[in-house]
Each structure stands twice: as C-alpha cells, then as structure tokens.
C-alpha positions in Angstrom: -15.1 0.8 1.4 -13.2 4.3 1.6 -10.4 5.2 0.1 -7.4 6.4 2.7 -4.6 6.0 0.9 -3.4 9.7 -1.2 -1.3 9.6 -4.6 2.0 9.8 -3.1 1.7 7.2 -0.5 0.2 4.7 -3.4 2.9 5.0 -5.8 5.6 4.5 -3.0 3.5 1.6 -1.2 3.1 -0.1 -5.3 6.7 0.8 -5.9 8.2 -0.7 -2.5 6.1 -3.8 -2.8 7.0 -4.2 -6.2 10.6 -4.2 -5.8 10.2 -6.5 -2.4 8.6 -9.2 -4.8 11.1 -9.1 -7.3 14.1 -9.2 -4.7 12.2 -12.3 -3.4 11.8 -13.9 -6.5 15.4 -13.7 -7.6 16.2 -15.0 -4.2 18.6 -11.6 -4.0 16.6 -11.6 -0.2 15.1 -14.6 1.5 11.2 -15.5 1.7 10.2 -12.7 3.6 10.3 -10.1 0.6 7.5 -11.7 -0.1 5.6 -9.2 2.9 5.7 -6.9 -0.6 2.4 -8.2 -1.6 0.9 -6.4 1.4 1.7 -2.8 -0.2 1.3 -3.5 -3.2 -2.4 -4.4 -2.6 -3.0 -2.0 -0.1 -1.6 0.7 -3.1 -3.6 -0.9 -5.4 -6.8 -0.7 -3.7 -6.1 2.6 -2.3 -6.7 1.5 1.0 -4.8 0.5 4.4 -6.8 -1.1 7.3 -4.0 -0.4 9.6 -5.1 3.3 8.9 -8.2 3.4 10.1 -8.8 2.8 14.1 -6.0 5.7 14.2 -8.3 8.1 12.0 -5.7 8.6 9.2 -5.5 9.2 5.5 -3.4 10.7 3.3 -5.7 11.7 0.8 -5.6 15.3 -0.4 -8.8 16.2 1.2 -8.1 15.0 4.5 -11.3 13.2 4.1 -11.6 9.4 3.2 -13.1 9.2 -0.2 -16.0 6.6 -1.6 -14.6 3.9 -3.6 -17.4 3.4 -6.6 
C-alpha cells in the first residue's frame, strides 16, 4: 500500500476525527460523529482510498510513497 496522505492533511484528518469521536461520545452531537473514525484511520494509516482513482496525494513529493 502507498502512502497519499502528506503531514498536514494527517494531523488535520487525526485531529477532526478525534474531536468528532469525542463530541459523539459525550452525546454533545448525535450518532453520526461517530463518521470521525473514518479520518482518524485514514490519518493514521497515511492513506485515503477516496484519493486514489482521482490520482491525488498530498505528500510533499507529489509522489505516493511505499508504506514499509
């Protein structure tokens, strides 16, 4: 799997998702805050599906890089 998801982009994607789950879990918002897993993983694993038939990444090389 290849990495397309940059510095910037992960720590916002973690930080939103993070934030969602906790608004969810102190009910301050209903069920669906719950959708904050999605970019919390997809930060976390430094990689977005929904990027890839669209040929993005906002990796600083431009380039998607090898996970090891």
């Amino acid at each position: 799997m290849k990495t397309n998801v940059g510095g910037l982009d992960r720590m916002l994607r973690i930080a939103v998702g993070l934030v969602l789950i906790l608004l969810a879990a102190t009910q301050t918002i209903g069920l669906w805050g719950y959708i904050g897993v999605i970019p919390l993983l997809t930060g976390a694993f430094r990689f977005c599906p929904v990027y890839v038939p669209f040929g993005l990444s906002s990796c600083q090389t431009g380039k998607p890089e090898k996970i090891k």
